[in-house]
C-alpha positions in Angstrom: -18.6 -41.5 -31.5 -18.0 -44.5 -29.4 -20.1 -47.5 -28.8 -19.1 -50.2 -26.5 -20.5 -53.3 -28.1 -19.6 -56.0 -25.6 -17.2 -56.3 -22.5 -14.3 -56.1 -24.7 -15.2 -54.1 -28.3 -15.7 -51.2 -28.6 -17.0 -49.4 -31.9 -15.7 -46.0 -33.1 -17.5 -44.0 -35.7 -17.0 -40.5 -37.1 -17.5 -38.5 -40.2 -14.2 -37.1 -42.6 -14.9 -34.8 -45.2 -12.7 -35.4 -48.6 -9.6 -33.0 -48.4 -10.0 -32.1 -51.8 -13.7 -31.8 -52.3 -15.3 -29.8 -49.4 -18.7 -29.8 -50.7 -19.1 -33.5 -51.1 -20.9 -35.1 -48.7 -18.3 -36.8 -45.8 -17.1 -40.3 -45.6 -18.5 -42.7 -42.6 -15.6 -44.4 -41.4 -15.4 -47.1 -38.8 -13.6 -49.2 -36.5 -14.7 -52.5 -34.2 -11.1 -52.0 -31.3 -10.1 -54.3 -29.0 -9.4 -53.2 -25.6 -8.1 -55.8 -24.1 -5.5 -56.4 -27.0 -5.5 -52.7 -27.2 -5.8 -53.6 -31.5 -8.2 -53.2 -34.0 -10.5 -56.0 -34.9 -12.0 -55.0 -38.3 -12.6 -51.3 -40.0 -14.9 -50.2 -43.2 -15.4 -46.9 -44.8 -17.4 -45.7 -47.2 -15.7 -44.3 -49.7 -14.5 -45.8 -53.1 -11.2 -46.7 -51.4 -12.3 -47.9 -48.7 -14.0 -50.5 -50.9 -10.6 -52.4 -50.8 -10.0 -51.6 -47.2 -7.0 -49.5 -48.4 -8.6 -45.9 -47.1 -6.8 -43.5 -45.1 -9.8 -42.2 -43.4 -9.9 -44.8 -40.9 -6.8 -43.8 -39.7 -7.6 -41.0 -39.5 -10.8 -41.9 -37.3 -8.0 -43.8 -34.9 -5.4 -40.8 -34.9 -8.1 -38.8 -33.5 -9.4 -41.0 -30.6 -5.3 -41.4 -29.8 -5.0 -37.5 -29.6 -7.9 -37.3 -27.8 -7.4 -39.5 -24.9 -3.3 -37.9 -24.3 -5.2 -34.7 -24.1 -7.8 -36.3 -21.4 -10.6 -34.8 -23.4 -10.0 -31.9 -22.3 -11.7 -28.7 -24.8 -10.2 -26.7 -26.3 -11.2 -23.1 -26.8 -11.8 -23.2 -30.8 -14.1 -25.6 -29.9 -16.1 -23.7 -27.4 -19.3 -21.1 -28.4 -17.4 -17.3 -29.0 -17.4 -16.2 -25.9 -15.8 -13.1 -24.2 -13.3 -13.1 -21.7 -14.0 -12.2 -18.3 -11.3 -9.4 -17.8 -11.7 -7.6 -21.4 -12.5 -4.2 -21.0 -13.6 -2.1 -24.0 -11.0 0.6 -24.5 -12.8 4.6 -24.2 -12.2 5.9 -27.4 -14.3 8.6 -26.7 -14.6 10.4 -23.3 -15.6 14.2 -22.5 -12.9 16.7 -21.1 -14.3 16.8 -17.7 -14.6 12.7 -17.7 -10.8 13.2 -18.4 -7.8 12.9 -15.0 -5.3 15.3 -15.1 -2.2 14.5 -17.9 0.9 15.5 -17.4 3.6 15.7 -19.7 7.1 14.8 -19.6 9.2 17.7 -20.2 11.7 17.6 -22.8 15.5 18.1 -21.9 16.2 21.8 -22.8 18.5 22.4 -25.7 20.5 25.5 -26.0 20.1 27.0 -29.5 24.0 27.4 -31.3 24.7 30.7 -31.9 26.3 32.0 -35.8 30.0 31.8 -34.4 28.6 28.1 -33.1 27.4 27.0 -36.8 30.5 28.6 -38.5 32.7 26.5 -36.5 30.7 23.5 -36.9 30.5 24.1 -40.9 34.6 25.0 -40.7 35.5 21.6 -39.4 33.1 19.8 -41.5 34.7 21.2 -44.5 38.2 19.8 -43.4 37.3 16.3 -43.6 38.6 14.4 -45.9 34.7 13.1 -46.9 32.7 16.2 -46.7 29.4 15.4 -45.7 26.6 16.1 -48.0 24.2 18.4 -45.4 27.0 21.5 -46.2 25.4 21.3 -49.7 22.5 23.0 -48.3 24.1 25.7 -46.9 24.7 28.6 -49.9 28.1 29.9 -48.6 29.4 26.3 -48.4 28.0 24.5 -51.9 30.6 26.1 -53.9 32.9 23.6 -52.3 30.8 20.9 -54.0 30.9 22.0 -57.3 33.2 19.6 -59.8 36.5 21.5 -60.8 35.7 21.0 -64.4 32.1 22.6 -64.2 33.8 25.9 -62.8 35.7 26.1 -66.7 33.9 27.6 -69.4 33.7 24.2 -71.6 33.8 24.9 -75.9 30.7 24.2 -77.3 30.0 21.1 -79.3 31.1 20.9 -82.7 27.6 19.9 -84.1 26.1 23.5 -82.3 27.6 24.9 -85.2 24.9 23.4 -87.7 23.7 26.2 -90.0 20.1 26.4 -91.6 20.4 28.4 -94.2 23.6 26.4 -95.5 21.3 23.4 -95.9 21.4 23.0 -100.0 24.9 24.5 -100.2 27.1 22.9 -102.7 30.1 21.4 -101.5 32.8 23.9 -102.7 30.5 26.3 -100.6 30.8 24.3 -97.4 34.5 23.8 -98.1 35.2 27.6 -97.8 32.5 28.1 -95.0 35.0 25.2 -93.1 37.9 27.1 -93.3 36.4 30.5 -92.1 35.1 28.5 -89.3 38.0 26.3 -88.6 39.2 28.8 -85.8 35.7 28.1 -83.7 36.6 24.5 -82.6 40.0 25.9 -80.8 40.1 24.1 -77.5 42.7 25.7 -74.3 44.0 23.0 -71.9 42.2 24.1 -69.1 38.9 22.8 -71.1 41.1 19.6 -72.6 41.5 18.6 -68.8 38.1 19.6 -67.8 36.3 17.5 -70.8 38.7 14.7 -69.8 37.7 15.3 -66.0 34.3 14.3 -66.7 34.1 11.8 -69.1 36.1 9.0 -67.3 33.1 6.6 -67.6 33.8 7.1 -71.2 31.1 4.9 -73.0 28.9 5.3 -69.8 29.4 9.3 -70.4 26.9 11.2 -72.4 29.6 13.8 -72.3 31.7 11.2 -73.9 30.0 11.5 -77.0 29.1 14.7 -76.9 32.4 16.1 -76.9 34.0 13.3 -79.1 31.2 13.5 -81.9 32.2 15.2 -85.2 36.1 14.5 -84.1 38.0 12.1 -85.8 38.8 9.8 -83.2 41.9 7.3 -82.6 39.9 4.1 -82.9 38.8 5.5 -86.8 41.9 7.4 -87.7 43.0 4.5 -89.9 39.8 4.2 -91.5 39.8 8.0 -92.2 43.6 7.8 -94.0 42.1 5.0 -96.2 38.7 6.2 -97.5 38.4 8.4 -100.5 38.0 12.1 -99.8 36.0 12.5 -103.0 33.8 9.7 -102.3 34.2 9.5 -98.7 32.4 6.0 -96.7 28.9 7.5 -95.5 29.1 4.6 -93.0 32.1 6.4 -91.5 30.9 9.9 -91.6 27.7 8.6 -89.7 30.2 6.7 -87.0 32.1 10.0 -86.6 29.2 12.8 -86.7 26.5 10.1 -85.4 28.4 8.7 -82.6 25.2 7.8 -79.6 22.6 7.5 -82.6 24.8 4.6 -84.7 26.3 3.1 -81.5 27.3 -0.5 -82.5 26.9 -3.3 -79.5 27.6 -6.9 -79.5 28.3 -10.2 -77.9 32.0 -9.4 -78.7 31.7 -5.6 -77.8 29.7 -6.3 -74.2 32.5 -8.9 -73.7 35.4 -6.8 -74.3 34.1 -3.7 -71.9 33.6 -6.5 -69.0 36.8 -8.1 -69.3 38.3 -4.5 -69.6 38.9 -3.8 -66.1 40.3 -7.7 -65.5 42.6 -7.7 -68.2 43.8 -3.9 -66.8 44.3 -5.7 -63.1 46.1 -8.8 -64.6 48.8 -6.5 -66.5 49.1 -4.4 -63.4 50.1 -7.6 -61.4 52.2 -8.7 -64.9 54.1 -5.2 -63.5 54.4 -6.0 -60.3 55.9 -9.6 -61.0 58.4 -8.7 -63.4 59.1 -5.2 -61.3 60.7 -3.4 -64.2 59.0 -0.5 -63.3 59.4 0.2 -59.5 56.8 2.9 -57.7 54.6 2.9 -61.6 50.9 3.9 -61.0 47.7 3.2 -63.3 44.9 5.8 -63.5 41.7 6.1 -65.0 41.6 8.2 -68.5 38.6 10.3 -70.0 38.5 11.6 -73.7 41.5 13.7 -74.5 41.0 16.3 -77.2 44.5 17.5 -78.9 44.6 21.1 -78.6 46.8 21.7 -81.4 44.7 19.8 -83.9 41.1 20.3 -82.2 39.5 17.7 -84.6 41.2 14.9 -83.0 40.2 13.0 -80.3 41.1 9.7 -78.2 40.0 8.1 -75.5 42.8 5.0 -74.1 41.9 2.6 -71.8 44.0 3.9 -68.9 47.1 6.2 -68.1 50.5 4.5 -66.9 53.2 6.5 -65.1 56.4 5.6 -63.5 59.5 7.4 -62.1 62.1 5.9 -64.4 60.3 5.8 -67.7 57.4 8.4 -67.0 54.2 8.3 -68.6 52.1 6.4 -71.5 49.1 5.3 -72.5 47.4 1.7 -72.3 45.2 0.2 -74.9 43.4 -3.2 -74.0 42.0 -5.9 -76.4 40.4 -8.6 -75.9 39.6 -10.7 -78.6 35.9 -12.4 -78.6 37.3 -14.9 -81.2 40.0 -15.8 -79.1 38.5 -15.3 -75.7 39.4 -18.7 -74.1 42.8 -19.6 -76.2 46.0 -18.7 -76.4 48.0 -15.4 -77.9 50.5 -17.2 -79.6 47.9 -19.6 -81.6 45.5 -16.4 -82.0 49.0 -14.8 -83.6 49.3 -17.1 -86.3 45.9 -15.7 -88.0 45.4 -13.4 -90.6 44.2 -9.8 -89.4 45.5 -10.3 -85.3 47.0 -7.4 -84.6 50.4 -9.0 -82.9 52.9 -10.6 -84.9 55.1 -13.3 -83.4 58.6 -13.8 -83.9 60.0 -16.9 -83.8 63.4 -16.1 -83.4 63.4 -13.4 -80.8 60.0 -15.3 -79.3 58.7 -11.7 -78.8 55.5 -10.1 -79.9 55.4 -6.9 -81.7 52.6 -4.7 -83.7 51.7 -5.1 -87.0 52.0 -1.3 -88.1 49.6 -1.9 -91.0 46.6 -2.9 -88.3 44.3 -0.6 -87.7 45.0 -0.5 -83.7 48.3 0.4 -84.5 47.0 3.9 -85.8 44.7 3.9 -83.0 47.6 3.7 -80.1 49.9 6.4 -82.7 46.8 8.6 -82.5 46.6 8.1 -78.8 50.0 9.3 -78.3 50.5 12.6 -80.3 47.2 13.7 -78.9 48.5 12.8 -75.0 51.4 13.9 -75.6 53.4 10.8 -74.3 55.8 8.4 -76.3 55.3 5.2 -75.8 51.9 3.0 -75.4 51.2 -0.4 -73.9 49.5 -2.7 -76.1 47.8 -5.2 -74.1 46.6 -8.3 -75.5 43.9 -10.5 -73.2 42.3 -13.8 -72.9 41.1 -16.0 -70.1 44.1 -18.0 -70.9 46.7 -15.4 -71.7 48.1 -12.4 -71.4 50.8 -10.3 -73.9 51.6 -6.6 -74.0 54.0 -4.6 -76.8 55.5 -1.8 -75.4 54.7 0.5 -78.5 57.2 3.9 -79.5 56.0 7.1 -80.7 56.0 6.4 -84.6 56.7 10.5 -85.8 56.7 9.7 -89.6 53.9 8.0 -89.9 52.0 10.8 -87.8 53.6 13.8 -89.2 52.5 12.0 -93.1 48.8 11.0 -91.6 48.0 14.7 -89.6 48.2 16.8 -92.3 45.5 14.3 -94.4 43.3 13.9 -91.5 42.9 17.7 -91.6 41.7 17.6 -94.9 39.2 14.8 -93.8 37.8 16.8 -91.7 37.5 20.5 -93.7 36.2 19.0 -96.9 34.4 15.7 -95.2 32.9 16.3 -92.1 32.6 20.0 -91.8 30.2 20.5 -94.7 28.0 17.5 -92.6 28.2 19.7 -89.6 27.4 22.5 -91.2 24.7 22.1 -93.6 24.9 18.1 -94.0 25.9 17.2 -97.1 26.7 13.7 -97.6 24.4 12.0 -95.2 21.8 13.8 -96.3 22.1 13.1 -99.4 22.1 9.5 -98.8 19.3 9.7 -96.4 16.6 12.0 -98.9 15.0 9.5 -101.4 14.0 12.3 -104.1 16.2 15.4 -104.9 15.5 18.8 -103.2 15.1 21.6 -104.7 17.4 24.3 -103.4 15.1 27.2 -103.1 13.0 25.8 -100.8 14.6 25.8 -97.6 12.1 23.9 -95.1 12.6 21.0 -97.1 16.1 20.8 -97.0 16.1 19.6 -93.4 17.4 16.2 -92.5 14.4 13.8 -93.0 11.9 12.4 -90.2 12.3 9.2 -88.6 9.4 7.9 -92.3 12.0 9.9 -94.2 9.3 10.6 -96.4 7.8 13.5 -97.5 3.9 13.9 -96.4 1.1 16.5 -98.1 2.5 20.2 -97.3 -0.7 20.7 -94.6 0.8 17.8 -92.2 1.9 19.5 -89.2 5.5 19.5 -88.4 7.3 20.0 -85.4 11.0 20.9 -85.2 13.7 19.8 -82.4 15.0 22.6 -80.3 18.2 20.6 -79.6 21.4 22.4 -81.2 22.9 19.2 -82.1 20.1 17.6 -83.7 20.5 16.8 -87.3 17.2 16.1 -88.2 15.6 19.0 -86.7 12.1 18.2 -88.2 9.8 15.6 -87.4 6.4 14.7 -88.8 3.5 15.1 -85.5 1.8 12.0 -86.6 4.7 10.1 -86.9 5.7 11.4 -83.4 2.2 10.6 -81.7 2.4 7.0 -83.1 
């Protein structure tokens, strides 16, 4: 509101409600202007600021009387009454037939339909590309071409199928003999030691890395196999062996070696390339490789090198969470490091009492290749050992893995022995077979009218589980 006061003042009033509280009665600001001096003479507003004449509502009052004089006063349509436009016209939703004009379509282009001989040459080329396109899945006599070349081999059946029920309670000397007759079951052809090795280059991303590795003595525990009592044997081990997806050990240090995996592998391949000692060499992928000669062992190296002048080896990569962002040759000097540096040649080399050192030997008699790179990485540093086929240590550590395996992990597979024994709290009498069974996840032994449930999984070594503990 405006009031002209005198010739030359002119009074502005208006009402501002408070920003932040809408349901408070508004403020009464106002403003005695000038208009000669275009300025204003003296302002007041009612609210507690205003009190010192520090208020932003009065400039507010003067912001709007600027706005509205650049716009000529003209209105604006928000501040109109709703009302309708003059050329709206309500849309007929509904209309009868007979209200309706005549519609005409558009006719659609015509299409020829292919003929068989049409389809079969389409399919024919689509098959010779080098990425066959996914819609030839659909067709049956073209689907076979998508099946993985592994999946078309009969694959051997996990070792822990082999699980017997009525040898739980056995004594050992019975599961010892049972071993040997059975020995002949785990025999594995090449076709299915390339086929298992096909599809388990994810390796620890691979459920059919563990399920064909499980009950094997593999390379990285080889050492720890030689050195444990057969009479006695670590139950730790047997569960790291038999148990391999249930006991799966992760860590800072583990999750930091599989991530700096692939780096270390491209920073030796360019280590290769620099030196070029080995002109036209190759590095590929590896999956689990099962010896076929020995069927127990197993190994899965970090890649597969191959060259025209030396031919082919494995790779086994490191790298050291201790030592992640130092150097080799000060990591070296510390007890347990599994390269030694020589002063006098200034060359690394393996200590052949670590257990990586077994590991790579493993690696190579069950490849079949002789010599291994040993690769050593930090962000700092890099150092590899070219590593030779070590035949008297293996042909001296074969023969006693064997026996490992017949009188240690056999009778776990078959009826297990020694974890369940250090699993079942109170002895079990052998004539009662249902109670033999590996224990539930309680591992204890409820009233005999609790309702149990068993697993139908071949390679479960539990087998029964209590239904409450299950439901809760």
């Amino acid at each position: 509101m405006a009031i002209v006061l005198a010739t030359q003042v002119v009074l502005l009033k208006a009402k501002v409600s408070p920003s932040q509280a809408l349901s408070e009665s508004p403020h009464k600001p106002w403003a005695a202007v000038s208009k000669q001096l275009c300025s204003v003479i003296c302002e007041h507003c009612t609210c507690a600021a205003g009190l010192g004449e520090v208020c932003n509502h009065v400039a507010g009052l003067l912001q709007v009387c600027m706005v509205s004089s650049q716009i000529n006063e003209q209105i604006s349509c928000t501040e109109q009454l709703c009302t309708w436009s003059g050329t709206y016209s309500k849309p007929d939703v509904f209309k009868k037939i007979t209200d309706m004009g005549a519609v005409c379509m558009e006719k659609l282009p015509k299409i020829n339909v292919p003929s068989k001989e049409d389809i079969t040459l389409l399919l024919s080329k689509l098959e010779e590309m080098p990425g066959k396109p996914t819609g030839i899945l659909l067709v049956t006599d073209n689907s076979k071409n998508f099946i993985h070349p592994a999946l078309t081999i009969t694959l051997p059946k996990p070792i822990g199928s082999m699980f017997k029920m009525d040898l739980m309670g056995c004594s050992l000397t019975q599961l010892v003999e049972k071993s040997n007759e059975l020995y002949r079951q785990i025999s594995i052809s090449f076709e299915q030691r390339e086929a298992i090795s096909s599809l388990t280059l994810n390796q620890s991303d691979s459920k059919n890395c563990f399920r064909y590795t499980a009950y094997r003595i593999t390379a990285s525990k080889f050492k720890c196999v030689l050195k444990t009592s057969i009479e006695k044997p670590s139950i730790s081990l047997i569960k790291e062996i038999c148990y391999l997806e249930a006991f799966k050990f992760t860590s800072e240090a583990t999750s930091w070696g599989l991530k700096k995996e692939s780096v270390a592998l491209e920073a030796f391949e360019e280590n290769l390339n620099h030196i070029n000692e080995h002109p036209g060499f190759t590095l590929s992928r590896a999956g689990a490789l099962i010896s076929t000669a020995f069927p127990f062992l197993a190994a899965s190296p970090d890649a597969i090198f191959s060259c025209p002048c030396h031919g082919s080896g494995v790779i086994e990569i490191k790298c050291p969470f201790k030592f992640k962002n130092g150097l080799i040759s000060t990591a070296a000097k510390t007890k347990g490091f599994p390269l030694i540096y020589n002063e006098e040649t200034r060359m690394y080399s393996m200590d052949q009492d670590h257990a990586y050192y077994f590991q790579v030997q493993l690696q190579l008699f069950i490849s079949g290749y002789r010599f291994a790179f040993f690769v050593v990485y930090t962000a700092l540093d890099l150092v590899y050992d070219t590593v030779p086929y070590d035949a008297d240590l293996l042909s001296a550590s074969i023969p006693q893995a064997k026996k490992f395996f017949l009188e240690v992990i056999m009778p776990e597979v078959l009826g297990g022995y020694f974890y369940l024994k250090s699993t079942m709290r109170t002895e079990v009498p052998h004539n009662n077979i249902v109670n033999q069974y590996l224990p539930c996840y309680c591992q204890k032994e409820l009233p005999g009218s609790s309702k149990t449930v068993f697993c139908a999984d071949e390679i479960c070594k539990r087998k029964k589980f209590h239904e409450s503990c299950i439901k809760s």
